[in-house]
N, C-alpha and C positions, 0 to 999 in steps of 0.2 A: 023256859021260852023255847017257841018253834025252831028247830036248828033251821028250815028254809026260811024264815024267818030274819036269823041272825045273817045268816048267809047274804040276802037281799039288802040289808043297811048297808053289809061291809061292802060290797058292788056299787052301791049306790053314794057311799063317800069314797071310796079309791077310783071308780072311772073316770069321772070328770078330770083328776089331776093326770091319769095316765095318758087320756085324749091329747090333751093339752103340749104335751113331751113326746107325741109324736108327730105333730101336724104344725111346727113352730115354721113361721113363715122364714122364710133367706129372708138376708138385708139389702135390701134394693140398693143394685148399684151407682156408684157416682163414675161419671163421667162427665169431664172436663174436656171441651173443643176450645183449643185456641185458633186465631187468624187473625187477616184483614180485611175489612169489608172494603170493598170500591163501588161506587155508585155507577155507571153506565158510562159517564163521559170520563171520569177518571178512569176507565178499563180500555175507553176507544180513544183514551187522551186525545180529546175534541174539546178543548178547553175554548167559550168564546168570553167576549169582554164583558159579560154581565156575570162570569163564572169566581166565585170567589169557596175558600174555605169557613168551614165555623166554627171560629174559635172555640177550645173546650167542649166540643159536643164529645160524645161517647154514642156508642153502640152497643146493645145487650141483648141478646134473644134470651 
């Protein structure tokens, strides 16, 4: 057999694995923001008499 030949398989099954083991993407980071959210009249604490809390709601971005 053509030694350019043999040459050419062995390149053409080892590149794809060596690509591969150099161009491995990072792990995308995790980052975690804790806080408190206030809505506008809780922040100007302008509370009027139709103002009330809601029980059990939550907040998630």
């Amino acid at each position: 057999m053509d030694p350019r030949i043999v040459c050419l398989l062995l390149v053409s099954v080892f590149a794809p694995s060596l690509s591969l083991n150099a161009h491995q993407a990072k792990p995308a980071a995790r980052i975690t923001v804790m806080g408190v959210v206030f809505c506008d009249i809780c922040s100007n604490n302008t509370f009027s008499r139709h103002s009330y809390f809601l029980p059990g709601n939550t907040n998630s971005t």
